[in-house]
Backbone as CSV, one residue per row, in Angstrom:
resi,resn,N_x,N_y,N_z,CA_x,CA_y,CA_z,C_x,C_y,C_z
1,UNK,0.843,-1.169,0.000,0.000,0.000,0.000,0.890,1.233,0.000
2,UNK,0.874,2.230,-1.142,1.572,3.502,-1.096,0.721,4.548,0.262
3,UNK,1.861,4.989,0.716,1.232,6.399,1.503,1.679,7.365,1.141
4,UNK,0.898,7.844,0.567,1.244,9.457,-0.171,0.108,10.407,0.464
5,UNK,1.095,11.299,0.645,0.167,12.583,0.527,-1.124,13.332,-0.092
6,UNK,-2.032,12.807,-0.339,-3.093,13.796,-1.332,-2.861,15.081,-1.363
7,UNK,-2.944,15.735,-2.971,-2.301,17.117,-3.358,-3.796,17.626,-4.192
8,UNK,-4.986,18.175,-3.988,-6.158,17.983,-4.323,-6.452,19.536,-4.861
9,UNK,-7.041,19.980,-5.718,-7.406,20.864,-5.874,-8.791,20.628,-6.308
10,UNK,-10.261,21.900,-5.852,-11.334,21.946,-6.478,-11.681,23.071,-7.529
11,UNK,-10.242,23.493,-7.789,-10.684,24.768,-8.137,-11.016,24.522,-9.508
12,UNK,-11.300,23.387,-10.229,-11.810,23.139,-11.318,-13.162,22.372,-11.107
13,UNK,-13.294,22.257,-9.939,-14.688,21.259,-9.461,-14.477,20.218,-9.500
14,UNK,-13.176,19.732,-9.726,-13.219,18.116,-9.660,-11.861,17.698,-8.462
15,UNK,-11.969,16.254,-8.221,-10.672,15.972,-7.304,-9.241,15.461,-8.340
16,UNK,-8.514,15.919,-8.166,-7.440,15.659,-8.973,-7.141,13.758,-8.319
17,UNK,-6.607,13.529,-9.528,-6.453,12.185,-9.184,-4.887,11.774,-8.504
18,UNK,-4.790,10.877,-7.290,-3.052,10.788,-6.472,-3.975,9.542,-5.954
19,UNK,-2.784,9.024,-5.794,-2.557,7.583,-5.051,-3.012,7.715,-4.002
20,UNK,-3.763,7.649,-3.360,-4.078,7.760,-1.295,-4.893,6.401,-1.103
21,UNK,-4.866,6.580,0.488,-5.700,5.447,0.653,-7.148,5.462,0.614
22,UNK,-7.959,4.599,0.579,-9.670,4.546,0.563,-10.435,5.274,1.217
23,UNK,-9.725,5.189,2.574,-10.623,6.114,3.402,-10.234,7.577,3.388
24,UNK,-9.281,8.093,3.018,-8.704,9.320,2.407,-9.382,10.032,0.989
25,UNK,-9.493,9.207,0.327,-10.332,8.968,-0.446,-12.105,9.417,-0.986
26,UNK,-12.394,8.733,0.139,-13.794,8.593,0.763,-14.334,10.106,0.856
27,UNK,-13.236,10.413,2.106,-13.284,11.399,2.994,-12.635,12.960,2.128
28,UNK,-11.983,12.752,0.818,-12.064,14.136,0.226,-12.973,13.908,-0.792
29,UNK,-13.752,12.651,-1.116,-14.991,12.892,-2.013,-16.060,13.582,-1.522
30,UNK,-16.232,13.174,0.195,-17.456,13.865,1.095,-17.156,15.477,1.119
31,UNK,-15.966,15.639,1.193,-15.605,17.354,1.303,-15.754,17.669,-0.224
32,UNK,-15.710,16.930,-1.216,-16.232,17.538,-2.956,-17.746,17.794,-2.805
33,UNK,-18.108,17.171,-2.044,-19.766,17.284,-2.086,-20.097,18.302,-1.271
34,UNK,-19.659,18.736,-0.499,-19.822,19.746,0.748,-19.500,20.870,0.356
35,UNK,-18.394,20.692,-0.827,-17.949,22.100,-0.893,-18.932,22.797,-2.323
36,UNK,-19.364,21.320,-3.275,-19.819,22.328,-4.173,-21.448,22.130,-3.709
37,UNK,-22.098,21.848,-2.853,-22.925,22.490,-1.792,-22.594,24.185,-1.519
38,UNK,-21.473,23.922,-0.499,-21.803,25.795,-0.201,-21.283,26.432,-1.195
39,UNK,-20.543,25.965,-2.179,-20.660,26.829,-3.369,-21.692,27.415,-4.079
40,UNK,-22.470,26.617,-4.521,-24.187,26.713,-4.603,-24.868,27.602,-3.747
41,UNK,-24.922,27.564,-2.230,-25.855,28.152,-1.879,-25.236,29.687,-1.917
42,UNK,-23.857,29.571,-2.063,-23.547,31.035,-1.695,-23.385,31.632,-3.133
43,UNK,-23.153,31.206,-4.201,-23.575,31.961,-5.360,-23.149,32.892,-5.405
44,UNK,-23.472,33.787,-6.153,-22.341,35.533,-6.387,-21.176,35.690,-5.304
45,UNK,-21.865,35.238,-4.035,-21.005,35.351,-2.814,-19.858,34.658,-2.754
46,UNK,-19.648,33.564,-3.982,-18.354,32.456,-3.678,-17.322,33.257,-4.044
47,UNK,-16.073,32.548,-3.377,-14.523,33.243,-3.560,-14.108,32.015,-3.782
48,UNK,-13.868,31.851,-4.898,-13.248,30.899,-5.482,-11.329,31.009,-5.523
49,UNK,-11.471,30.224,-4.742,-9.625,30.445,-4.150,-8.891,29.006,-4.742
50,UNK,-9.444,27.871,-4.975,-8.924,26.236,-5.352,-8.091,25.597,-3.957
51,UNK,-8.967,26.033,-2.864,-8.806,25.316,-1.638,-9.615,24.081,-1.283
52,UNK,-9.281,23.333,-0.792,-10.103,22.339,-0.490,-11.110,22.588,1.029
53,UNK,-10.391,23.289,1.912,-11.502,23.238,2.840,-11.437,24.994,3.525
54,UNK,-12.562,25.365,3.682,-12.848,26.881,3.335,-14.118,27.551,3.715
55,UNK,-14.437,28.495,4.242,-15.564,28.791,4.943,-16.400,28.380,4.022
56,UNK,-17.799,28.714,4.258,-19.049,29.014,3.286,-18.863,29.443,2.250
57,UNK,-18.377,30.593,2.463,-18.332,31.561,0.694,-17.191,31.541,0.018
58,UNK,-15.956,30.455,0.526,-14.929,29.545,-0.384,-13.923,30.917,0.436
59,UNK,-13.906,31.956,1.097,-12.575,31.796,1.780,-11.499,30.939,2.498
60,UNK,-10.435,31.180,2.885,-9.842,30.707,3.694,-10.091,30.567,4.780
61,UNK,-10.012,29.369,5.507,-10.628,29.167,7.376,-9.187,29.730,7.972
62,UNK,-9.768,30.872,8.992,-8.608,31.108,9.626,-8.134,29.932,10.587
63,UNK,-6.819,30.045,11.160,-6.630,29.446,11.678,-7.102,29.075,13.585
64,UNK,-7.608,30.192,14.055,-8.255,30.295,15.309,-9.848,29.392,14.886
65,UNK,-10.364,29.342,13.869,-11.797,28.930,13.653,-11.488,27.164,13.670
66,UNK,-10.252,27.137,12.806,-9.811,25.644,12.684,-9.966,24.932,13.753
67,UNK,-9.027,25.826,14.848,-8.738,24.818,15.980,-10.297,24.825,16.793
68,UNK,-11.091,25.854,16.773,-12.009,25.666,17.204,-12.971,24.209,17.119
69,UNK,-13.161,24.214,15.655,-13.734,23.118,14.644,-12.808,21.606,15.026
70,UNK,-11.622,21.899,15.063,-10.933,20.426,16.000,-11.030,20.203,17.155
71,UNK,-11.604,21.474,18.230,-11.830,21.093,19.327,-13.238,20.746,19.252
72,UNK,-13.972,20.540,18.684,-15.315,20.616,18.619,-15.611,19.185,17.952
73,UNK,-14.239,18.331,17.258,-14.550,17.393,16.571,-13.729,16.432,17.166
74,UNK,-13.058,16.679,17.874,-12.351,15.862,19.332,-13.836,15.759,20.192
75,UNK,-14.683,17.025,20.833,-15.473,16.195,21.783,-16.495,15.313,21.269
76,UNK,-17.018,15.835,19.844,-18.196,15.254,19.341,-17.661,13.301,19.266
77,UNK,-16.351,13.250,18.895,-15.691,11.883,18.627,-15.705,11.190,20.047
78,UNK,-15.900,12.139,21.724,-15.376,11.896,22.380,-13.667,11.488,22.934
79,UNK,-12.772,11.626,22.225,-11.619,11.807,22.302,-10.413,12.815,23.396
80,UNK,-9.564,12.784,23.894,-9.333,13.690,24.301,-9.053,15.027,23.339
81,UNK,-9.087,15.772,23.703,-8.856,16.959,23.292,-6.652,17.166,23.144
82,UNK,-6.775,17.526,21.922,-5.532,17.255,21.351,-4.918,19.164,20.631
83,UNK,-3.907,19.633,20.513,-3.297,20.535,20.006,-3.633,20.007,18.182
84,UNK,-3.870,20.636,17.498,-3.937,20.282,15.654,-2.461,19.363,15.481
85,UNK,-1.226,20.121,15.754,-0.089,20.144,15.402,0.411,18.555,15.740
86,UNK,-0.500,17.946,17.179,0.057,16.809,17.858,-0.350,15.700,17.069
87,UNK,-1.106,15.813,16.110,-1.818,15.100,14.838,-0.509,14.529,13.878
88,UNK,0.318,15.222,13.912,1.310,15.116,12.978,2.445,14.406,13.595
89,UNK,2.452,14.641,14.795,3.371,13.704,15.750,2.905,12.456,15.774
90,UNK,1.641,12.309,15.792,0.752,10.819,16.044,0.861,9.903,14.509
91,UNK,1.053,10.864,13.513,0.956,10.344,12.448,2.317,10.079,12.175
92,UNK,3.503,10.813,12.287,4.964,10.021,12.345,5.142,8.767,13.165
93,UNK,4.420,9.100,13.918,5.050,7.793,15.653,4.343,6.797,14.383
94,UNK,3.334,6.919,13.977,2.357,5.365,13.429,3.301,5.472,12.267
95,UNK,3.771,6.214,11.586,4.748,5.642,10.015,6.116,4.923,10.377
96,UNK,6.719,5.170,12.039,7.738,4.722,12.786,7.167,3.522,13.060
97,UNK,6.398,3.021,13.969,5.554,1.726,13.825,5.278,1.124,12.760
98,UNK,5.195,1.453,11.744,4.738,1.009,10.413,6.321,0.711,9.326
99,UNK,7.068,0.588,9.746,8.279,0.539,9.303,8.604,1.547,7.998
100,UNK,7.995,2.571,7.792,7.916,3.399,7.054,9.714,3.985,6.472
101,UNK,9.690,4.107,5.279,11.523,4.624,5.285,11.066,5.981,5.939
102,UNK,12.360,6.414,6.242,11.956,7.457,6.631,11.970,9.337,5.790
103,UNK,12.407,8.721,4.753,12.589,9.216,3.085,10.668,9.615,2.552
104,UNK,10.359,8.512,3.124,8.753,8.582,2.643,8.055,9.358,3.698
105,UNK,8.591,9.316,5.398,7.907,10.111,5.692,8.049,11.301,5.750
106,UNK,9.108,11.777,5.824,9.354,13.159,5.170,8.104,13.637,4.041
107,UNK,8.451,13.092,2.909,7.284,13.575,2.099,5.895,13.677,2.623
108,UNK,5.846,12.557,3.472,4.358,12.538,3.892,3.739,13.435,4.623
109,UNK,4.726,13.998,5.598,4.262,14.553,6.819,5.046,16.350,6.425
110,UNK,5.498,16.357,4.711,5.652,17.475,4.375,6.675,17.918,5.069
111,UNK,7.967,17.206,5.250,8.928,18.578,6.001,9.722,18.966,4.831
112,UNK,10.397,19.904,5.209,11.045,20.253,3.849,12.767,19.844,4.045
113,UNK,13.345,19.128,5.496,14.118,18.920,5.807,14.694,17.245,6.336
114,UNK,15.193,16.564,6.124,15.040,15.062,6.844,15.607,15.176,7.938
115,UNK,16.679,15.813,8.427,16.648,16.415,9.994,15.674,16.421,10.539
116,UNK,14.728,17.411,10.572,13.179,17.243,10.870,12.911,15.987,10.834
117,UNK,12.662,15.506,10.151,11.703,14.430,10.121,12.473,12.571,10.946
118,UNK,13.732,12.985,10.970,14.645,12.151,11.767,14.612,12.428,13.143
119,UNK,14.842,14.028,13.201,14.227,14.300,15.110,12.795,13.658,15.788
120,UNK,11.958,13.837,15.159,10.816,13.074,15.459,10.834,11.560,15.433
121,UNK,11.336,10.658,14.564,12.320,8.969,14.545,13.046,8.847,15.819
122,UNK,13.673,9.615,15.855,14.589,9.537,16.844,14.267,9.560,18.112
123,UNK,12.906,10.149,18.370,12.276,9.815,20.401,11.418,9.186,19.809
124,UNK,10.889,8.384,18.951,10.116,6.899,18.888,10.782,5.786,18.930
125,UNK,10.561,4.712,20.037,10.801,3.956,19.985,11.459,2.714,18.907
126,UNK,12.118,2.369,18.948,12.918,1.814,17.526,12.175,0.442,17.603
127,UNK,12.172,-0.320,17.045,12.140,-1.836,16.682,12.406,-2.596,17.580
128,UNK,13.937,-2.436,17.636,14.186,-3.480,19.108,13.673,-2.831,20.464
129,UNK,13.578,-1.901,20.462,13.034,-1.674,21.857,11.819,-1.866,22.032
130,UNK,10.863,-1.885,21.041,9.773,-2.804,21.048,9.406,-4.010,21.347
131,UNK,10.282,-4.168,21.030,10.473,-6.256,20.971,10.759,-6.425,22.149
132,UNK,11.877,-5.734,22.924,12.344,-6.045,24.332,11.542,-5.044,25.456
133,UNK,10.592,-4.304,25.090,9.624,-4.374,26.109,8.301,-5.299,25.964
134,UNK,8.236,-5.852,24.453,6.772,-6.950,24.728,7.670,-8.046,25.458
135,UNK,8.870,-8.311,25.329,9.297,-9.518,25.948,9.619,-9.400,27.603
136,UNK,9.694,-8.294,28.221,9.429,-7.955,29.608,7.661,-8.054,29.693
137,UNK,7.024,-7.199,29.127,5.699,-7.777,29.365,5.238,-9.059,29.438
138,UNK,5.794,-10.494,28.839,5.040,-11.400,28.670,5.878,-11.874,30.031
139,UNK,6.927,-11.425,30.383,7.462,-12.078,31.903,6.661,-11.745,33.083
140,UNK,6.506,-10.398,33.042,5.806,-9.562,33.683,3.933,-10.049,33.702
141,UNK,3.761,-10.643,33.257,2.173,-11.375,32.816,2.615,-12.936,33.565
142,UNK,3.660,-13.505,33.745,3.680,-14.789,34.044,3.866,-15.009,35.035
């Protein structure tokens, strides 16, 4: 399974086509439908910018409204309540778990540096230290 980034534009009304996964997928077809919804209702009023996610009348969501809308979609999920940014940490730690190169996650997680993206590798747990804490756990269970 490739993990790539989706690179999407609507500003032609359609989803550009990239490799992602299904539920990625899914989930920027539901935002194609949503968006040319409030495109529609807002009419003369649209600002057509070729963003994918964007107030009502196709501006830009500031960024104070965002986090609002993530805190609001953390409680509705019931979840704890999370920083936006810690999303991206959660999503390296799982490409570190996932034996991901770390060449790919760079791209994925957009840094423009592999320093970056090695500092974050680097306080996740490696492989073997995985292995040698499930193997204290199963002692620790007996």
């Amino acid at each position: 399974m490739a993990l790539l980034l989706p690179v999407v534009s609507f500003a032609d009304g359609r989803l550009d086509h990239w490799h992602c996964s299904g539920i990625v997928t899914a989930a920027l077809r539901g935002r194609l439908a949503d968006h040319r919804a409030a495109r529609a209702a807002a009419g003369e009023n649209w600002h057509e910018t070729g963003l994918v996610f964007t107030t009502a009348s196709g501006r830009p969501v500031e960024p104070s409204n965002f986090r609002r809308s993530f805190a609001n979609a953390c409680a509705k999920a019931k979840v704890r309540k999370v920083h936006v940014h810690a999303t991206r940490k959660t999503c390296a730690s799982l490409l570190v778990a996932l034996d991901v190169h770390p060449r790919v996650a760079m791209q994925i997680l957009r840094h423009s540096q592999i320093s970056v993206t090695m500092n974050i590798y680097s306080e996740v747990s490696s492989e073997e230290t995985r292995k040698a804490l499930k193997r204290l756990g199963e002692q620790l269970d007996s």
